[in-house]
ChimeraX commands (.cxc) that place a marker at each C-alpha (Angstrom):
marker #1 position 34.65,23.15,-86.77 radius 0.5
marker #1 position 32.27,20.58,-87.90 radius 0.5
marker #1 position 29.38,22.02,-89.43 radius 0.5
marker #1 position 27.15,18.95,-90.37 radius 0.5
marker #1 position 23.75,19.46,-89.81 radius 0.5
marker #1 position 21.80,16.22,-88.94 radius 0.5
marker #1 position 18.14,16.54,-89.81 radius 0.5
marker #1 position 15.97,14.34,-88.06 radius 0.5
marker #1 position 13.25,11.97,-89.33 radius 0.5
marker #1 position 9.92,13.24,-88.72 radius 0.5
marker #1 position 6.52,11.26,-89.42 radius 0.5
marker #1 position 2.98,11.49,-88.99 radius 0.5
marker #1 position 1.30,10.32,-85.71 radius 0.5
marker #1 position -0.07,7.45,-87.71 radius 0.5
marker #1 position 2.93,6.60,-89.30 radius 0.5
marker #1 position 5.26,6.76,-86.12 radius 0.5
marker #1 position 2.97,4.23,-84.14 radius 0.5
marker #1 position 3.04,1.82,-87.23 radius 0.5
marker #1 position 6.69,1.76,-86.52 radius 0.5
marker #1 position 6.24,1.20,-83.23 radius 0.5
marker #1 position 3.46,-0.92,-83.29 radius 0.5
marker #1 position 1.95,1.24,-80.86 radius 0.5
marker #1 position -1.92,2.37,-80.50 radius 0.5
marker #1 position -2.30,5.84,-82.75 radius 0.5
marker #1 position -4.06,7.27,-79.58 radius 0.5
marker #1 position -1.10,6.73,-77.72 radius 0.5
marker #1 position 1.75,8.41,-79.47 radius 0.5
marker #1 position -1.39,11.27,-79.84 radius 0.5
marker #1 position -1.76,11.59,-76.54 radius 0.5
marker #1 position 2.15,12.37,-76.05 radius 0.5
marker #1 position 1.87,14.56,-78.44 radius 0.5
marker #1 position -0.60,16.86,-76.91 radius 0.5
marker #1 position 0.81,16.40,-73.76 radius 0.5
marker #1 position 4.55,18.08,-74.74 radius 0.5
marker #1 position 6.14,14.76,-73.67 radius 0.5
marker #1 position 7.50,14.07,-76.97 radius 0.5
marker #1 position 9.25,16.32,-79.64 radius 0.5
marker #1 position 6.46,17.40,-82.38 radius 0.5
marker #1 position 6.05,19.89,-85.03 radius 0.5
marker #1 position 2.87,20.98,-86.38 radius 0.5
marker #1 position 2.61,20.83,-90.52 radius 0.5
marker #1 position -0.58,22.21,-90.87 radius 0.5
marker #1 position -3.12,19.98,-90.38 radius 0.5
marker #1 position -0.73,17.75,-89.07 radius 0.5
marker #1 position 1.89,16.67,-86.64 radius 0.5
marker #1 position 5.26,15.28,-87.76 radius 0.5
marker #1 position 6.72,13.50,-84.51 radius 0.5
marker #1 position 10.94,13.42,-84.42 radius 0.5
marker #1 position 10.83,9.40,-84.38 radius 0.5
marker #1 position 14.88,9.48,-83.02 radius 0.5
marker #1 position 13.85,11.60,-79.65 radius 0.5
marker #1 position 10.29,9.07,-79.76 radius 0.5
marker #1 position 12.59,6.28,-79.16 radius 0.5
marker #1 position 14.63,7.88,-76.71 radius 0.5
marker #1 position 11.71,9.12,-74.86 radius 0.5
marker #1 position 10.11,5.31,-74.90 radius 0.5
marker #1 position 13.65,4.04,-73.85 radius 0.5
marker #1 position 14.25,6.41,-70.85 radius 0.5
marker #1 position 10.63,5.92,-69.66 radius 0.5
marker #1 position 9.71,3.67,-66.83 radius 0.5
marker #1 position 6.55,2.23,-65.64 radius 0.5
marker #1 position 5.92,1.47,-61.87 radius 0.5
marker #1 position 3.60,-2.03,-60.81 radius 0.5
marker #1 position 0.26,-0.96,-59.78 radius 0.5
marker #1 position 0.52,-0.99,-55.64 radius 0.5
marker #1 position 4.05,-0.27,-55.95 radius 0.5
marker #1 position 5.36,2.79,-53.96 radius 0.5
marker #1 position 6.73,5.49,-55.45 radius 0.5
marker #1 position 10.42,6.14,-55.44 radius 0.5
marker #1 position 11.60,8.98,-52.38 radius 0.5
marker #1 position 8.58,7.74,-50.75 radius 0.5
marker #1 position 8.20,5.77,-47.47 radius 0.5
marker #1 position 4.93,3.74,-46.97 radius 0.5
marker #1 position 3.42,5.13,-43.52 radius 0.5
marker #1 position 3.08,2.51,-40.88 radius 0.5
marker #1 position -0.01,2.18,-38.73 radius 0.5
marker #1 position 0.18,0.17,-35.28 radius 0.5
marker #1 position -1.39,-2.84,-34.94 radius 0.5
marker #1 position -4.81,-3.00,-33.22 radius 0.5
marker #1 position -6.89,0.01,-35.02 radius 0.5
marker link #1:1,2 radius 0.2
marker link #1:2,3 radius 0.2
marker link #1:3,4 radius 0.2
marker link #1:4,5 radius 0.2
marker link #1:5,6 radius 0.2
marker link #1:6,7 radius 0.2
marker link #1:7,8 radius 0.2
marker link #1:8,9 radius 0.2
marker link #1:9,10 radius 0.2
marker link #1:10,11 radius 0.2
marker link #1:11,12 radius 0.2
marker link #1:12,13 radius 0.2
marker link #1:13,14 radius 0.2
marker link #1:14,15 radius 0.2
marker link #1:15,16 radius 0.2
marker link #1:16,17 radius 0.2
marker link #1:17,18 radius 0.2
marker link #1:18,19 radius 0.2
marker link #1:19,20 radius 0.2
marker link #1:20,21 radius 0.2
marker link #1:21,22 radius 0.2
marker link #1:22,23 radius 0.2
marker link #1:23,24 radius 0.2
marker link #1:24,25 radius 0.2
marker link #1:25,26 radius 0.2
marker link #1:26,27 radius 0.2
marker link #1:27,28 radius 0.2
marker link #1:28,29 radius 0.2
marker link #1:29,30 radius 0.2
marker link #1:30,31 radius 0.2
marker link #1:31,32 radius 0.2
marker link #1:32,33 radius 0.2
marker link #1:33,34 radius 0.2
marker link #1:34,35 radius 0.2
marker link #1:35,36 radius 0.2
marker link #1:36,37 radius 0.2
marker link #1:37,38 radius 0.2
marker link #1:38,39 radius 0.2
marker link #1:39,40 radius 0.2
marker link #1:40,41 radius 0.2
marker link #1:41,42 radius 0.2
marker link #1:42,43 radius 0.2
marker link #1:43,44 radius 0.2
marker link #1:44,45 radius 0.2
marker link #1:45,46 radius 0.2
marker link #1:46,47 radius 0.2
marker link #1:47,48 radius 0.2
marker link #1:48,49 radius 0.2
marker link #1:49,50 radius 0.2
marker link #1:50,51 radius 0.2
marker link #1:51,52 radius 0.2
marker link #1:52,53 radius 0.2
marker link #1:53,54 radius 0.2
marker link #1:54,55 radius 0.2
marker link #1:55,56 radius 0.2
marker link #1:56,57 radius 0.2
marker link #1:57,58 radius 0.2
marker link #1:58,59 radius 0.2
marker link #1:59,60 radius 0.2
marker link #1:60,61 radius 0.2
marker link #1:61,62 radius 0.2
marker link #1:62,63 radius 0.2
marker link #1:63,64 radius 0.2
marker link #1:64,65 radius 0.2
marker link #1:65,66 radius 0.2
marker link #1:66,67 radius 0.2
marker link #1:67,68 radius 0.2
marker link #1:68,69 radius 0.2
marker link #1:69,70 radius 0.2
marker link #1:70,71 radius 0.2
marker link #1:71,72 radius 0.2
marker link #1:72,73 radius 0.2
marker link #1:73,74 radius 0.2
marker link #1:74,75 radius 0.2
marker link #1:75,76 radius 0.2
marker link #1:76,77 radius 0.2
marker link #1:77,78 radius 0.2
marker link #1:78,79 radius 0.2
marker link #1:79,80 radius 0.2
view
């Protein structure tokens, strides 16, 4: 049994968009929401910057106007 324990690399909110080169608002914003994996160190939050980049490589962004997927764009007849 293998019983190597891989510890991941945490940073600050700050930090973790410098790597990024992302807006600090952003990455907060994920934070707060739950969509990315965060601990709080007291005053702080240390963000898991491997499941960051997962989550920013798994997400995808739709064009404005574009439908959304399972969804059928409704049809109105011609003359109303």
């Amino acid at each position: 049994m293998n019983d190597t324990l891989h510890i991941p690399r945490m940073e600050t909110i700050k930090k973790t968009a410098e790597l990024f080169g992302l807006p600090v608002h952003f990455v907060r914003s994920k934070v707060s929401s739950g969509e990315v994996v965060a601990v709080r160190a007291g005053k702080r939050f240390l963000v898991n910057v491997d499941k960051f980049a997962e989550y920013l490589n798994s997400s995808t962004v739709q064009p404005s106007g574009a439908p959304e997927p399972n969804k059928t764009a409704r049809l109105e007849p011609i003359g109303r």
